[in-house]
C-alpha positions in Angstrom: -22.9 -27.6 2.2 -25.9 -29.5 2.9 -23.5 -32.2 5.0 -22.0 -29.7 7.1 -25.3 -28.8 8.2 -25.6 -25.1 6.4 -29.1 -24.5 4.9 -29.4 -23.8 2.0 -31.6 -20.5 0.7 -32.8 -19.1 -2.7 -29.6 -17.3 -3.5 -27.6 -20.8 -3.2 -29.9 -22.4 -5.2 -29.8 -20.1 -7.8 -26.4 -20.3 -8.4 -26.9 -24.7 -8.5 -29.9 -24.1 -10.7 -27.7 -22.3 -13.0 -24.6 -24.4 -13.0 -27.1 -27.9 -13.3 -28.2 -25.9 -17.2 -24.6 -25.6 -18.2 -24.4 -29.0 -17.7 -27.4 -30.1 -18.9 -28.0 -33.1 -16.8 -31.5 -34.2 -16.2 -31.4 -36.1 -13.6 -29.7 -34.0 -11.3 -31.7 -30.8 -12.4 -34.9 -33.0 -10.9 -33.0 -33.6 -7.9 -32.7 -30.0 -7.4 -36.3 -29.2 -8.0 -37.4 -31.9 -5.8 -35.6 -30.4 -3.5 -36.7 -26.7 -3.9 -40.3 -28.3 -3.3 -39.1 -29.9 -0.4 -37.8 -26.9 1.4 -41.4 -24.9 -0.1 -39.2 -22.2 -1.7 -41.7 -19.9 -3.3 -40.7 -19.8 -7.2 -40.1 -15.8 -7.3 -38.8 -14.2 -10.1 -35.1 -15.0 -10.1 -35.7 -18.7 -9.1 -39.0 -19.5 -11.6 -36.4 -17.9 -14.3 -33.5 -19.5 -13.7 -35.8 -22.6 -13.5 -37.2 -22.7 -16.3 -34.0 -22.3 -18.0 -32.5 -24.8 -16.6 -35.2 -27.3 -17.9 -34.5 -25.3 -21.3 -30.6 -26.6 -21.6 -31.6 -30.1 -20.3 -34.2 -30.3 -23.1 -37.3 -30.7 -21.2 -39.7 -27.8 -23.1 -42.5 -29.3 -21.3 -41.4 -28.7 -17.5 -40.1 -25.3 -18.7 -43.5 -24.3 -19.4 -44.9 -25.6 -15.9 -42.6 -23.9 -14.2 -43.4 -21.0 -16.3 -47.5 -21.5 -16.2 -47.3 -21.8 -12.5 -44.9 -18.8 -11.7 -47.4 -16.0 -9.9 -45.6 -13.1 -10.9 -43.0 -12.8 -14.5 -40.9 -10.2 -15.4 -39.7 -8.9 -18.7 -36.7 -11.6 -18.4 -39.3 -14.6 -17.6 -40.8 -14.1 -21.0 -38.1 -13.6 -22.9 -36.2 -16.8 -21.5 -39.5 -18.5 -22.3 -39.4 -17.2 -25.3 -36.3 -18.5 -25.9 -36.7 -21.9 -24.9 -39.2 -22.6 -27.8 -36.2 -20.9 -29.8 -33.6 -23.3 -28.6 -35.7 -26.3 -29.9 -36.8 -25.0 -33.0 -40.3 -24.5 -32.1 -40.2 -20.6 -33.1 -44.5 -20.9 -33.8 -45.3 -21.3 -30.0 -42.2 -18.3 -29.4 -44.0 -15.8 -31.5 -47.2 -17.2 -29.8 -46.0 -15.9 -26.7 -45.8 -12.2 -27.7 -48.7 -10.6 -28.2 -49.4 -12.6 -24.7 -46.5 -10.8 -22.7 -47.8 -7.6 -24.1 -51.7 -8.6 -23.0 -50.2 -9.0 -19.5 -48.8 -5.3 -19.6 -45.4 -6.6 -20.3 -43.4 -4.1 -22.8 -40.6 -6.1 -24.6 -37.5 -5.0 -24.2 -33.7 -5.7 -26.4 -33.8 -8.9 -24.7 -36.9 -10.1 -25.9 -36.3 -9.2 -29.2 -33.1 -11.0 -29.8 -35.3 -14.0 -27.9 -38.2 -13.7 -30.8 -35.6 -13.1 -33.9 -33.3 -16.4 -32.5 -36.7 -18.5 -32.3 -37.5 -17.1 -36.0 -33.8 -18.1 -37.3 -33.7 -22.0 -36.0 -37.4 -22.0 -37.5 -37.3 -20.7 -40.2 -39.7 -17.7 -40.0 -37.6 -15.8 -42.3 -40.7 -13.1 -43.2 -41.9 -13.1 -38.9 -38.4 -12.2 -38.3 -38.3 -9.0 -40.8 -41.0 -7.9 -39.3 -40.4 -8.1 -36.2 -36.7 -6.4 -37.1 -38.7 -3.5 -38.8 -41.2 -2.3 -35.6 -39.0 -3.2 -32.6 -37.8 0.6 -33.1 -40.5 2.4 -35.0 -43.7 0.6 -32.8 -41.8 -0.6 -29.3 -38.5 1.8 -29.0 -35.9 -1.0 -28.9 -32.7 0.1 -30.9 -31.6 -2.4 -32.8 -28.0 -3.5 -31.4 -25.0 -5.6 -32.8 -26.9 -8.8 -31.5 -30.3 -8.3 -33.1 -28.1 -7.7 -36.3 -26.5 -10.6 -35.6 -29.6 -12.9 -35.2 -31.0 -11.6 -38.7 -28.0 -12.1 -40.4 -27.8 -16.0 -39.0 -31.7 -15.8 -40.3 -31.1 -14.8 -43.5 -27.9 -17.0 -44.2 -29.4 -19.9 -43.0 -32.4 -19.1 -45.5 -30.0 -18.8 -48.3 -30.1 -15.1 -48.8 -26.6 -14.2 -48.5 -27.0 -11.1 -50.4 -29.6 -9.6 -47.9 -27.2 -10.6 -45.1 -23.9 -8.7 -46.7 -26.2 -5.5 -47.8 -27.4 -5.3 -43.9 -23.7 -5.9 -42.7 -23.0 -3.0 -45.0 -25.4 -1.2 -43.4 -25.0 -0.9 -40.3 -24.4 1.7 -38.2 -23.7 -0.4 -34.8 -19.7 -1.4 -34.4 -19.5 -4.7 -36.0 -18.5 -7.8 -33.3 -17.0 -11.3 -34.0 -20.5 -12.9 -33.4 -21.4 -11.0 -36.7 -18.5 -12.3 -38.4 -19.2 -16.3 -37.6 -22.9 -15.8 -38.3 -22.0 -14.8 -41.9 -19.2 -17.0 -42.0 -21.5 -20.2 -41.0 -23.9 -19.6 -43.6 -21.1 -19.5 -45.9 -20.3 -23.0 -44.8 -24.0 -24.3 -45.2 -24.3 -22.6 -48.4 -20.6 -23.1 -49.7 -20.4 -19.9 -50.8 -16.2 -19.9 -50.3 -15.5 -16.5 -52.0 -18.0 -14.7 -49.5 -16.3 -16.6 -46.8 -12.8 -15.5 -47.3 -14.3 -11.7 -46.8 -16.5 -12.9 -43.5 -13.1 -14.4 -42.5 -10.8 -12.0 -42.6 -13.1 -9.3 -40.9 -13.6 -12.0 -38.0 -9.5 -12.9 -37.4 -8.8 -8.8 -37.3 -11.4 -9.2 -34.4 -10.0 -12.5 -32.9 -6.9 -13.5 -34.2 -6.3 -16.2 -31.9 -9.2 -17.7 -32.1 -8.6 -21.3 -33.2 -12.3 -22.1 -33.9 -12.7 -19.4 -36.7 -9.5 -20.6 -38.3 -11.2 -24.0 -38.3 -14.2 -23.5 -39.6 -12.7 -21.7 -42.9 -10.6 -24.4 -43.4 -13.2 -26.9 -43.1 -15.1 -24.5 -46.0 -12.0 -25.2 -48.4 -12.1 -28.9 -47.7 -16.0 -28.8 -48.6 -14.9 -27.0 -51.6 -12.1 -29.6 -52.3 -9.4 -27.2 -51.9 -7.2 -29.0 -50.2 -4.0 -26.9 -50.6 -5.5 -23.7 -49.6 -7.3 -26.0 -46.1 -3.3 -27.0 -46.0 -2.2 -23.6 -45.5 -4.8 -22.5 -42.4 -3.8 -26.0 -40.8 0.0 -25.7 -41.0 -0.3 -21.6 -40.2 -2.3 -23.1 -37.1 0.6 -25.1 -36.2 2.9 -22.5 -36.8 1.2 -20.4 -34.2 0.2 -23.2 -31.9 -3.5 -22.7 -32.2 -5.2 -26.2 -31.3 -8.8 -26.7 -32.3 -11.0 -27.5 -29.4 -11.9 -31.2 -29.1 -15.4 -32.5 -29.9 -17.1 -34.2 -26.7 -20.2 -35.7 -25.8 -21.8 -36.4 -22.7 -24.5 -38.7 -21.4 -25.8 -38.6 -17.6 -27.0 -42.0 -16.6 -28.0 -43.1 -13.3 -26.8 -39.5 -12.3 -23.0 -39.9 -13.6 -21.9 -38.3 -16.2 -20.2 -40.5 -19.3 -18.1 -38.4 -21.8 -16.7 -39.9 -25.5 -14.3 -37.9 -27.5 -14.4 -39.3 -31.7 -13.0 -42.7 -31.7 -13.5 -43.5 -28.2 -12.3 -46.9 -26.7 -11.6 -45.9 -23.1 -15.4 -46.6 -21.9 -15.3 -49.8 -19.6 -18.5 -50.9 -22.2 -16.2 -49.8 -24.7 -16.6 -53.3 -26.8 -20.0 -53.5 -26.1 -20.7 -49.9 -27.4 -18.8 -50.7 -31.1 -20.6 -53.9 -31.3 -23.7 -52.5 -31.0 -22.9 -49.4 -32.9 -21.8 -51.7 -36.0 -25.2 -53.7 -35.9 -26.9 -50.8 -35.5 -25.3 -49.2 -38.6 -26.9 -52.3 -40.6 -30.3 -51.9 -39.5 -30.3 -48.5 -40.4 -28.5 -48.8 -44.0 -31.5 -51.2 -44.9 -33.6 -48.5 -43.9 -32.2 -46.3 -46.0 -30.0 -44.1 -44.1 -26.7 -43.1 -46.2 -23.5 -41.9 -44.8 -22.4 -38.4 -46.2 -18.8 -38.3 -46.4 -18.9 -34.4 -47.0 -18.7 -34.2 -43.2 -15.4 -35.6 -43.3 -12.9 -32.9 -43.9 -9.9 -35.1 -44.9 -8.4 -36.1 -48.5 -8.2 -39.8 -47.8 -10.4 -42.8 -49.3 -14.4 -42.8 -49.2 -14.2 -45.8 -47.6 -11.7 -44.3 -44.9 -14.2 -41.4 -44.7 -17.2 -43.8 -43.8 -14.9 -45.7 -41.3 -14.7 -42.0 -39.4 -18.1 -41.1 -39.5 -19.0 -43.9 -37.6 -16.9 -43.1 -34.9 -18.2 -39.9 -34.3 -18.6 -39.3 -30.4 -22.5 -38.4 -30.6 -22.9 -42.0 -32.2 -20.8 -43.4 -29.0 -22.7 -41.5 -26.2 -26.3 -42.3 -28.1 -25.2 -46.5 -28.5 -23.9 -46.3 -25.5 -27.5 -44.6 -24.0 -29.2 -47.3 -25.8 -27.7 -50.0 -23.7 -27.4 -48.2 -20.3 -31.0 -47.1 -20.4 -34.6 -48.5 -19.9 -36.5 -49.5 -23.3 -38.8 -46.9 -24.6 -36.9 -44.2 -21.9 -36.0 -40.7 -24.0 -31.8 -40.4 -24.3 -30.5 -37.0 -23.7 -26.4 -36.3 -25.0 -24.7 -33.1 -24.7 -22.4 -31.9 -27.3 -19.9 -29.3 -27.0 -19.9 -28.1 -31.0 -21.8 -28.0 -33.6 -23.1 -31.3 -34.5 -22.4 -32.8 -38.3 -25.1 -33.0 -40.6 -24.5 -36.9 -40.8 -24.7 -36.9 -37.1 -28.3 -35.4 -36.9 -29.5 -37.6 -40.0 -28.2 -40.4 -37.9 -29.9 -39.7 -35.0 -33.1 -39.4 -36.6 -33.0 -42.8 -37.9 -31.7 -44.1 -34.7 -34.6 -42.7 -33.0 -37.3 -44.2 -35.7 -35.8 -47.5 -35.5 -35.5 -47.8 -31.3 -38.6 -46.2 -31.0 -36.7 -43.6 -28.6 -37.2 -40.1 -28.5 -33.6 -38.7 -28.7 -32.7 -35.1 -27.1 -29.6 -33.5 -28.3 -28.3 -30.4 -27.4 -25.3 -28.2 -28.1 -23.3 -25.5 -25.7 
């Protein structure tokens, strides 16, 4: 557009702003705010909003809240979506902080907001802030609960462990249940390994979305947890029988503003041999620091060592190795990861980050 002379305006770059946070690339989402200073477009609410989460998805909490802090006039939405970029990144504290702020501004909260506050309180851990909040949103504010605030406490109360609150208010409920219900219940079955639960979560979710390969995957990767391999067998070959193909893992890197994407096992990167070599050194180092590969991420009946010889390979590793060499020392390294990322993965990371000395930003679509 811009090289056929057209000028840009707000609606335009509304729409980039919002397709650069899908992406999550960095460098381009600075280009694009460098360039909304350039033309002085006023930061109304629509722009400041879509703005600020943008710099959500691309991991930058601290630009968020500039643009936020420097936005003249916020709507309900603003503080909700800045509400929910503490949620994405776990910092529910400084999201129930915001609150009682948005209503000190004259700001009333509205369904939005709330399933903001209770999705900050889930990836924290604010399992007590979160029933409260669920209790007054209709008796103090006049927000109905709806299927996604059920949702939201039913993902906070599974990933607490309390799997019997969750089913009594599933059972509960007067709001139609939806397949997002189903998969919250059905993950914290995975975390918790509670299989028998997860067969019931399961079936309620494929009379919902029966072609659907993920949900198909995800019980069978319960029964491999489990060790029951023959009943994993069964979803994997009915899966065949109906040609449902789980989606492919892939990370993504930007560097120098191109995009570098690794599947598990990857070997068609031009620094391909450079990237395993490093990995494998890397790997050493952080064994005699005392990380330890958990195999229970590997859903496969094969050999321990086999097992370990996979996890390695994992594309997060790649993309992060192959960020460690294609980046300035001391820089931060931001991948992009299109499911959930293992539990060996983010122990990984961790360790990858004490030893390099590299902060190391990792977010999932």
């Amino acid at each position: 557009m811009r090289d056929n002379g057209l000028v840009l305006d707000k609606i335009t770059m509304v729409t980039v702003v919002n397709a650069c946070a899908k992406l999550g690339a960095m460098q381009k989402a600075r280009l694009i705010h460098d360039y909304i200073c350039t033309m002085k477009f006023s930061l109304n609410v629509i722009l400041g909003t879509a703005m600020i989460d943008m710099y959500a998805k691309c991991g930058s909490l601290d630009l968020a809240r500039e643009i936020f802090d420097g936005m003249r006039e916020k709507n309900v939405i603003t503080w909700s979506v800045m509400i929910a970029t503490y949620g994405y990144h776990g910092q529910g504290k400084k999201a129930l902080d915001l609150f009682p702020m948005m209503s000190s501004c004259g700001i009333m909260p509205n369904g939005i907001t709330f399933v903001s506050l209770l999705y900050a309180c889930s990836h924290a851990g604010l399992v007590d802030e979160g029933l409260e909040l669920f209790n007054i949103m209709w008796d103090k504010y006049g927000v109905r609960p709806d299927v996604k605030h059920c949702t939201c406490m039913v993902d906070l109360l599974g990933r607490a462990g309390r799997l019997d609150e969750a089913l009594k208010l599933i059972e509960n409920m007067t709001v139609e249940k939806d397949e997002g219900l189903w998969s919250a219940l059905l993950a914290a079955c995975r975390i918790h390994k509670n299989v028998e639960l997860a067969e019931w979560a399961a079936k309620s979710l494929l009379e919902i979305q029966p072609q659907n390969p993920g949900h198909y995957v995800l019980l069978s990767n319960i029964y491999a947890n489990a060790g029951r391999w023959e009943d994993m067998a069964k979803i994997r070959n009915f899966m065949t029988k109906k040609n449902l193909k789980k989606i492919p893992g892939w990370t993504w890197i930007e560097v120098d503003n191109k995009i570098h994407q690794f599947s598990v096992g990857d070997k068609s990167h031009p620094l391909s041999k450079e990237i395993h070599g490093l990995l494998k050194s890397l790997i050493e180092k952080l064994e005699l620091a005392g990380y330890v590969p958990d195999t229970n991420f590997v859903l496969h009946d094969v050999d321990e060592e086999v097992k370990v010889g996979m996890l390695y390979t994992h594309s997060e590793k790649l993309a992060i190795t192959f960020g460690l060499i294609a980046t300035h020392e001391g820089t931060p390294i931001r991948i992009t990861k299109n499911l959930r990322v293992c539990g060996d993965c983010h122990t990984f990371i961790k360790f990858v980050s004490a030893i390099t000395k590299r902060m190391i930003i990792v977010l999932s679509k």
